[in-house]
N, C-alpha and C positions, 0 to 999 in steps of 0.2 A: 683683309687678306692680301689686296693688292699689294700694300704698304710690305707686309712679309715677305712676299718674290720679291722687290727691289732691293730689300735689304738680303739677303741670300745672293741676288747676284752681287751686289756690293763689296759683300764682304768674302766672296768665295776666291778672290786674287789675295789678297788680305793674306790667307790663311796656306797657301798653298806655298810654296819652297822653302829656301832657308834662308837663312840669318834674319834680324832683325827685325820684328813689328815696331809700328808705327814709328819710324825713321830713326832707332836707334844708333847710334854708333857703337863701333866694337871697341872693345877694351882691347889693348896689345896685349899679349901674353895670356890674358887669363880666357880659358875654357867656357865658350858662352853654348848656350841651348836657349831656344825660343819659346820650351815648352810649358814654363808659369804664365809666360806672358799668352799665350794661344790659351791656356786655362782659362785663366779671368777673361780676357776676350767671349770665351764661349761663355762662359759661367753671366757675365753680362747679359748678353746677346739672348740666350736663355730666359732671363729674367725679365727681359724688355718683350720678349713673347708672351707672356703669363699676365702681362699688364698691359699689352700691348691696346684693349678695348679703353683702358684709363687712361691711359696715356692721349690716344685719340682724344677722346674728350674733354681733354683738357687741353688739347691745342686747338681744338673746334670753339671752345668758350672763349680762349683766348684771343684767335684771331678772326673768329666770324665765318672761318670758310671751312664744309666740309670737301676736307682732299688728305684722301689718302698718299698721294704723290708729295703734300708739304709736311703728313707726316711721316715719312722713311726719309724724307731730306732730311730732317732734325734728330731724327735717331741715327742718321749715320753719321750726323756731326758730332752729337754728342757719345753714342756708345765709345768710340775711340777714346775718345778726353775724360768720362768717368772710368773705363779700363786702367787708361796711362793712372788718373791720379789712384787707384786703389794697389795695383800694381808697384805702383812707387811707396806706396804708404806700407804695403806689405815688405818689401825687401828694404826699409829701413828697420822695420821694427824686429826682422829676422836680422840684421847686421850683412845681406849678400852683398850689396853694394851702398 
């Protein structure tokens, strides 16, 4: 449970104003919205809560310690970087960019 408030605070800058998640650059000229990429974002983030007890435990087996503190450090590393690559994987296979 601990593990969840850290990643909610986390990720609640993240999600709040505009332009670009996780350090995009803007395209000149063409009309951006942030709002696929804040989808998979949540849609992720979502899904790391529903497995969130598996997950645990498999970084408890992993590294020997139980600590809910090393693991919301590792889902905040990695929900960003499996968002990014799904996110990417999606708008090629759409042709958006």
């Amino acid at each position: 449970m601990r593990a969840f408030l850290i990643m909610v605070v986390a990720f609640k800058d993240i999600m709040q104003g505009d332009g670009t998640l996780l350090g995009r650059r803007f395209s000149e000229g063409k009309r951006y919205s942030s709002w696929p990429e804040r989808v998979v974002i949540l849609t992720v983030f979502c899904s790391t809560l529903l497995f969130l007890e598996e997950i645990d435990s498999a970084i408890v087996s992993t590294v020997g310690i139980d600590s809910d503190f090393l693991t919301a450090i590792f889902l905040i590393i990695l929900i960003p970087i499996v968002s990014d690559l799904i996110f990417r994987t999606i708008s090629q296979l759409l042709g958006i960019r």
